[in-house]
C-alpha positions as CSV (number, residue, x, y, z in Angstrom):
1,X,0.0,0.0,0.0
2,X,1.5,3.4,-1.0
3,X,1.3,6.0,1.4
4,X,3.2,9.7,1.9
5,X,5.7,10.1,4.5
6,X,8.0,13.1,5.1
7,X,11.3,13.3,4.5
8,X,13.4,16.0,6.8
9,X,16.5,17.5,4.3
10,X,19.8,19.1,5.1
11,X,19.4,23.1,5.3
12,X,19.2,24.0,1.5
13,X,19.4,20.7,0.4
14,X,15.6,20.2,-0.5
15,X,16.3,20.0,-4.2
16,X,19.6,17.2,-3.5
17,X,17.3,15.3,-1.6
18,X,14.7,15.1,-3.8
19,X,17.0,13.9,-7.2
20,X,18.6,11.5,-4.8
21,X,15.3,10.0,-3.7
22,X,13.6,9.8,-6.8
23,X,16.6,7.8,-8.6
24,X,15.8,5.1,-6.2
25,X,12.4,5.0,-8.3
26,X,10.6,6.4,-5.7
27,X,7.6,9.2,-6.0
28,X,9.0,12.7,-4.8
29,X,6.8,15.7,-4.2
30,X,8.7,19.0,-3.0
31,X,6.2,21.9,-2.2
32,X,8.0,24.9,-3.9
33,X,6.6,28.2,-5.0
34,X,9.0,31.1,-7.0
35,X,10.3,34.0,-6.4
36,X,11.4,36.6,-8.7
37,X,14.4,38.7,-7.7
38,X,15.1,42.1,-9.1
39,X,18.6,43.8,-9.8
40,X,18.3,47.0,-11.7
41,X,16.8,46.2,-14.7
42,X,17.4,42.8,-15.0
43,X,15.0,40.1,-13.3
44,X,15.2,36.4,-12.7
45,X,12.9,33.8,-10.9
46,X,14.0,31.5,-8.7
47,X,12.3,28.3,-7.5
48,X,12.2,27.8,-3.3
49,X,11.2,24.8,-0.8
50,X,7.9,26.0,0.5
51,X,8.4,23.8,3.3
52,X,12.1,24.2,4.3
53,X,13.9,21.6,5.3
54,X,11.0,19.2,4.1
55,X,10.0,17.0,1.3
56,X,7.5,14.2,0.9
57,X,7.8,11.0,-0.4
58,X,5.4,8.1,-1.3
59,X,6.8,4.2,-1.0
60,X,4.8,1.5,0.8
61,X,7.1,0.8,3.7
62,X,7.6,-3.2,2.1
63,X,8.9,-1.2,-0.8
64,X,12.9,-2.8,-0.6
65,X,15.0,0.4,-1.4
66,X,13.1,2.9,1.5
67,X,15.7,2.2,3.5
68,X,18.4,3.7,0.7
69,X,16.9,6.7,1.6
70,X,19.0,7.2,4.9
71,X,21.5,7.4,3.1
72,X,20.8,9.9,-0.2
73,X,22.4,13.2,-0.8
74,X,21.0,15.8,1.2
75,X,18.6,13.9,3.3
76,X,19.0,14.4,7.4
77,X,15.8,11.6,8.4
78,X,12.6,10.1,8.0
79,X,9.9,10.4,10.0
80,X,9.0,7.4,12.2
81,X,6.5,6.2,14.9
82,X,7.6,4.8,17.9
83,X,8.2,1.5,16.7
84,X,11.0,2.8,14.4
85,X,8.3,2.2,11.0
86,X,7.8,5.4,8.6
87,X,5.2,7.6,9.8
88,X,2.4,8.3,7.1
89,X,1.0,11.3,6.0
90,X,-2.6,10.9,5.6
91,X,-3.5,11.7,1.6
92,X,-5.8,14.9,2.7
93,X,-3.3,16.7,4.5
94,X,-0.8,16.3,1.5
95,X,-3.9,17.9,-0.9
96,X,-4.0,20.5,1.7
97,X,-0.2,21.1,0.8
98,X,-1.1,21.5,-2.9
99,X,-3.6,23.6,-2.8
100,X,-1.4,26.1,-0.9
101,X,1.1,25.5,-3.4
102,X,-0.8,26.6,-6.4
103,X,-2.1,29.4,-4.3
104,X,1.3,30.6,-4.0
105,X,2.3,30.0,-7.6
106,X,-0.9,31.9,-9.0
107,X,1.9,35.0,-8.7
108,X,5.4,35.4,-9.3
109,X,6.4,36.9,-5.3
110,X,8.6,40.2,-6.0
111,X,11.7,40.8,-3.5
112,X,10.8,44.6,-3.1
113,X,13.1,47.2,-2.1
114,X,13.3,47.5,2.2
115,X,14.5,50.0,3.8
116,X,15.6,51.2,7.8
117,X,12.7,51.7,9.9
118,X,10.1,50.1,7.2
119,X,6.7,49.0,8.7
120,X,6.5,45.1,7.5
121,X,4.2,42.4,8.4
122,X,5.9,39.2,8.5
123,X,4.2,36.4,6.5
124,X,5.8,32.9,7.0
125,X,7.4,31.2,10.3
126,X,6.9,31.4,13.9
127,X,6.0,34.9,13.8
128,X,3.5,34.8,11.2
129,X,1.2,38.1,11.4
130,X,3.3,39.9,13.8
131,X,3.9,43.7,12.7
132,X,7.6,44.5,12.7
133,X,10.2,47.4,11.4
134,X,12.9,46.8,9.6
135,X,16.4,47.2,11.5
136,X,18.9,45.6,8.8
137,X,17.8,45.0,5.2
138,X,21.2,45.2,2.6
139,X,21.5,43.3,0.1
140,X,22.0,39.5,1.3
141,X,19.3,37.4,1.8
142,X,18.0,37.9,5.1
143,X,16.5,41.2,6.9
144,X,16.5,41.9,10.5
145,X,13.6,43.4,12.0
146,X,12.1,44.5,15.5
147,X,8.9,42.7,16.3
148,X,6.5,43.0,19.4
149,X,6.3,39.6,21.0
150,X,4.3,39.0,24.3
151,X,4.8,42.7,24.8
152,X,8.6,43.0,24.2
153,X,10.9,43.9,21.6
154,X,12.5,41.1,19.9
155,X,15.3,41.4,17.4
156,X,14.9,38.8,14.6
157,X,16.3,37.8,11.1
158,X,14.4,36.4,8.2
159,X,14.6,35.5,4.7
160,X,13.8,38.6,2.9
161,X,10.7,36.6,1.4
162,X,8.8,35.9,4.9
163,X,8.1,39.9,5.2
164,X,5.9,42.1,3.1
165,X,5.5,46.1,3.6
166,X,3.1,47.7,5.2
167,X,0.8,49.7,3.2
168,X,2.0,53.5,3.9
């Protein structure tokens, strides 16, 4: 019987993991959305794990080369019950997945312009609708912001992509 079970990756190895994995003739899925990054005039769009650090797979755990995947490029675990046996993802929660997916990839997300003291809303993480202003935002990857949590200040740093602007 097939069923889905996740698959935990190195940090920025989502992509690794999944190749690896699906050479062992096993079904991949990789929740991803894109991103399009600006630089002057020139734009490209770039492909990201919307689930970072996760990937699913679908076997059925007599399947003889699950175990191969332990050992894979760019995977850290699988998930498993108490009894050591791969966990399975009930099928509605992975269609819950995909219909967030190709919510996200209805748009192209643009990496606007941030700048000191910005009013932001951050949209993706552990502080997911928190209101925050930006402290750091150059040009690597990640921002740092101020954010009211439990009534306190709290420095934090993102990926660029989990904050959008505040309308003015």
């Amino acid at each position: 019987m097939l069923a889905w079970f996740v698959i935990e990756a190195n940090a920025r190895a989502e992509f690794a993991a999944a190749y690896a994995i699906s050479n062992l003739g096993i079904e991949v899925y990789l929740p991803r959305y894109s991103l399009r990054i600006r630089r002057g005039r020139r734009s490209k769009v770039i492909s990201r794990a919307m689930l970072p650090g996760y990937l699913f797979a679908r076997f059925s755990p007599d399947h003889p080369r699950w175990p191969d995947i332990f050992s894979r490029q760019g995977v850290r675990a699988v998930m498993v019950d108490a009894s050591q046996r791969p966990k399975p993802v009930p099928d509605v929660q992975i269609e819950v997945v995909r219909e967030i997916e190709s919510g996200l990839n209805t748009d192209v997300h643009e990496r606007v312009p941030l700048s000191y003291g910005q009013a932001v809303e951050i949209i993706c993480g552990n502080f997911t609708g928190c209101t925050a202003f930006i402290t750091r935002a150059d040009h690597t990857p990640s921002v740092s912001v101020k954010a009211q949590v439990f009534g306190r200040a709290t420095n934090v740093t993102l990926p660029r992509e989990h904050v959008r602007p505040l309308a003015a």
